[in-house]
N, C-alpha and C positions, 0 to 999 in steps of 0.2 A: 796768280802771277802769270804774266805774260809777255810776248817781246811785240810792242809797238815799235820802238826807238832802234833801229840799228847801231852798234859801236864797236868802230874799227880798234884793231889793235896796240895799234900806234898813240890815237887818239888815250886810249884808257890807259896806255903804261905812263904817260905825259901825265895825264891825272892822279893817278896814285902815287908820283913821286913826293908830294908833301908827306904823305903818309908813312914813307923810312920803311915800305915792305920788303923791298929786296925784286928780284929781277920778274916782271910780268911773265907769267908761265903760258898759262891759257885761260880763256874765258870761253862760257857756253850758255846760249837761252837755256831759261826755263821755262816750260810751257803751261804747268798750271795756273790756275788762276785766272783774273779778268781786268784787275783795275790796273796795275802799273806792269813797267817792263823792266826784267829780272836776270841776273846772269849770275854763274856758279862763277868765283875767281880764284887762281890759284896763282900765287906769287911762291916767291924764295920762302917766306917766313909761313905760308901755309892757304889753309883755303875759306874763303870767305861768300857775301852773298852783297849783289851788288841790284841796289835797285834804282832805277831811274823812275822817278815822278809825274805823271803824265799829265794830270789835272789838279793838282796841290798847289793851293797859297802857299808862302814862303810862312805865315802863320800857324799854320794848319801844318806841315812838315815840321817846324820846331816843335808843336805841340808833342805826335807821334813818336818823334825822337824822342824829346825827354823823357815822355812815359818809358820806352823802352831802356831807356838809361837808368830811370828810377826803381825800375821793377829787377832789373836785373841785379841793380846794387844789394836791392832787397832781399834776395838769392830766389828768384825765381827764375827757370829756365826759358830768359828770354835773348835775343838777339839783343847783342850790344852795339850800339854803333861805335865805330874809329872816329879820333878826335884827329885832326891835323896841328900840327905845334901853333896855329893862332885860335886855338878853340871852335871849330867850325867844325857842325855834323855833317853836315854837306856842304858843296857844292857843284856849279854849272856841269855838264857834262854832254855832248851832242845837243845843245838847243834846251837841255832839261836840269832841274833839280836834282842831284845823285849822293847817296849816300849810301857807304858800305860798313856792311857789317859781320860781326862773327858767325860764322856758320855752327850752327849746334848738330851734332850725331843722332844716328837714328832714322825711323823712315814711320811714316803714318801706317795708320791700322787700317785694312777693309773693314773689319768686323770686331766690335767691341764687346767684353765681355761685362758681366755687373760686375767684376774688382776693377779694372780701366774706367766704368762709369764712374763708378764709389773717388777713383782717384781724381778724375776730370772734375769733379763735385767739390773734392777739397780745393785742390788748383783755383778753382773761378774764386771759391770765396776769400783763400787767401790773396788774387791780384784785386778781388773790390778792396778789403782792407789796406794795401798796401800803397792802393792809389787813393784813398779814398780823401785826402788834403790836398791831391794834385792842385797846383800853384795854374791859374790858367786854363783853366780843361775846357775845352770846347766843347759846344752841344754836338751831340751826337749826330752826323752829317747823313745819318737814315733812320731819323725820329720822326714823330706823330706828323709832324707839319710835311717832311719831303716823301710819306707813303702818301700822305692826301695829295701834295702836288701832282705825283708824278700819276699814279693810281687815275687821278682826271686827268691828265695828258693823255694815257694810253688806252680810255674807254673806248675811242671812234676805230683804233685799230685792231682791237678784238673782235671776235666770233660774237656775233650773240647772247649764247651759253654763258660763254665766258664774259662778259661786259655786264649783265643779269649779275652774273656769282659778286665781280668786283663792285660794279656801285651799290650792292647792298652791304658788303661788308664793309667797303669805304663808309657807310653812313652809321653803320654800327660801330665801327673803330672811333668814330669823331661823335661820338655819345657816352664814351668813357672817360673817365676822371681818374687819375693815376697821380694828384699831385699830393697827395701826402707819404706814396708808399718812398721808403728809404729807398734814396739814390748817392748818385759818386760817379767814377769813370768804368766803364764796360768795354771789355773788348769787341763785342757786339757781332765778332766772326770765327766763333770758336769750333769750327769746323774739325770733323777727325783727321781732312787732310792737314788741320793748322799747330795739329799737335805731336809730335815725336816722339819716339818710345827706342828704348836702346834694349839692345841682346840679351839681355837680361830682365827685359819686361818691365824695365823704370821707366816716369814718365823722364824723358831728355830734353824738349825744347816746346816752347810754345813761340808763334810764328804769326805775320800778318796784321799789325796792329791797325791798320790803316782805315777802320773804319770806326775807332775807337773813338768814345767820347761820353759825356757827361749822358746821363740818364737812368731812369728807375733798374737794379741791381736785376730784378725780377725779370725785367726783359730779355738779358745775356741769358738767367735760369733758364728761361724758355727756345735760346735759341739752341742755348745746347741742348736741352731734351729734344729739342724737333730732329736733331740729327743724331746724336747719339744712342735714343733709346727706342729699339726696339719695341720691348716688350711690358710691362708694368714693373717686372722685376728688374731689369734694367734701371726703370726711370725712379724707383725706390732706392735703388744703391745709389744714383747721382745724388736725390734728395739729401740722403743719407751724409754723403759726402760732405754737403755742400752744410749743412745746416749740424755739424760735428763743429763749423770753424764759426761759421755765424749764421745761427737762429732765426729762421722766419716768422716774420709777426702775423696775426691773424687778418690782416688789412692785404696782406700778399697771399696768404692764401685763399681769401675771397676774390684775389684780382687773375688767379690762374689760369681756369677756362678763356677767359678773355686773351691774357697774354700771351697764351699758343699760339690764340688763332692772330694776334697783331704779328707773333715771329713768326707763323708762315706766312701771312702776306708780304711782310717784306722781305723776304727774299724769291717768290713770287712776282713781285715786279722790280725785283734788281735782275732776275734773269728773264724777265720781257722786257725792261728797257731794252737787254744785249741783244736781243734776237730780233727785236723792231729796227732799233740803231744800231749797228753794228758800228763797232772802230776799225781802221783797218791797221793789220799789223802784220811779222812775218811768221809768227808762232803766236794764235790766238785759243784760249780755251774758250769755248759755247756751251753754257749749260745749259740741262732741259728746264724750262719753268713748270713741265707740267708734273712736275712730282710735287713739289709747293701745293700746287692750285688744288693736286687729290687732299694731300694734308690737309690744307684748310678746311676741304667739302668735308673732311672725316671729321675733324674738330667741332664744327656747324652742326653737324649731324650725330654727335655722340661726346659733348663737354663733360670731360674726368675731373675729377675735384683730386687735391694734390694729394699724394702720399702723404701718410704721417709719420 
């Protein structure tokens, strides 16, 4: 989350009037993040999160939405979006797509222990089941096809070193065969910042859907391991988690080693697109890419076959 889109005061209390909140309090950026721009909102009736759309179909935003409508009904701790009395999850707001939603309590972890892995493990499996008949789900908007695109966009502006490491694994990514293994919709960015833990060490809210979409189940597994797990024992209690709600077939565990190393490249060149292109905004988060790029050489260089 990030503030591209400036939005005056005035402008957003005019907006939120369908929505029956009661009187605009204050609104404030938020600075994490990358892809859209985000504000804390606190009206009469309490405090919410308000995001504006920066690059989203009007497709693609209903999609997002729903998911998070469905999940949440589901009683999974996600952000709900507000409905305005003509059934609209968004809309226009400064030039943009907007949509607000419930703010959930709580604050992300630095450091995660194996019972928060164990618990992240259940979470991923219970939101693949719960989506897993999504009505309309779009493919996944950072699958096999847009790492190959962007991965060949970005070879001329690399180092050497670095253009060496990515067309060889861009050719070994696009050598793999992934279409039998069980798929559905992924959150595909379940990041420790995207998850919420309340004072009492529950998990509180999951956060961020926006990259969510249709693809093999196995590739979310692997992106939460690439961030979450530390240590073997670590990535044993995720496993653990994850395969209590629903069972890996033996077709995903031969696809593991591989599937690391495809979730660190893509994220790998989501944060070299940012640092090639830059957007410009008034509160922008810039990740390093070069932690991805070590993952992967450590992956390349030492493939673990999965916990049992």
């Amino acid at each position: 989350m990030s503030v591209y889109t400036p939005v005056g005061q005035d402008e957003l209390a005019a907006w939120l009037l369908p929505l029956e909140l009661g009187e605009l309090v204050d609104h404030a950026g938020i600075a994490a993040g990358i892809q859209n721009s985000n504000y804390f909102v606190t009206t009469a009736r309490g405090r919410f999160v308000l995001t504006l759309f920066e690059n989203l179909e009007p497709t693609a935003l209903d999609f997002y939405l729903a998911l998070q409508d469905r999940l949440a009904h589901s009683g999974l701790p996600c952000p709900q979006p507000l409905v305005d009395g003509e059934g609209r999850r968004w809309r226009p707001l400064a030039g943009k797509p907007a949509a607000l939603l419930s703010c959930l309590p709580g604050a992300a972890l630095d450091n995660a222990t194996t019972g928060h892995c164990r618990i992240v493990g259940e979470l991923l499996a219970r939101l693949h089941q719960a989506a897993a008949d999504m009505p309309d789900a779009l493919p996944n908007p950072c699958g096999a096809a847009w790492r190959q695109q962007i991965g060949n966009s970005l070879l001329p502006q690399l180092s050497p070193e670095e253009a060496v490491l990515l067309a060889d694994e861009l050719a070994f990514q696009a050598a793999q065969d992934w279409t039998g293994l069980p798929r559905g919709v992924i959150h595909a960015d379940l990041f420790r910042d995207n998850v919420l833990w309340d004072s009492h060490g529950q998990l509180s809210g999951v956060l961020d859907f926006y990259f969510a979409g249709e693809d093999v189940w196995l590739f979310d597994l692997a992106v939460v391991a690439n961030d979450w797990c530390a240590d073997d024992a670590a990535l044993a209690a995720l496993i653990s988690g994850y395969t209590s709600v629903r069972p890996l077939v033996e077709t995903e565990r031969q696809a593991w080693p591989a599937m690391r190393r495809a979730a660190a490249l893509r994220f790998w060149l989501l944060r070299l697109e940012v640092r090639h292109r830059p957007r410009l905004g008034e509160v922008v988060t810039i990740k390093n890419p070069d932690d991805f790029r070590q993952l992967l050489a450590r992956f390349r260089l030492a493939p673990a076959a999965l916990p049992r």
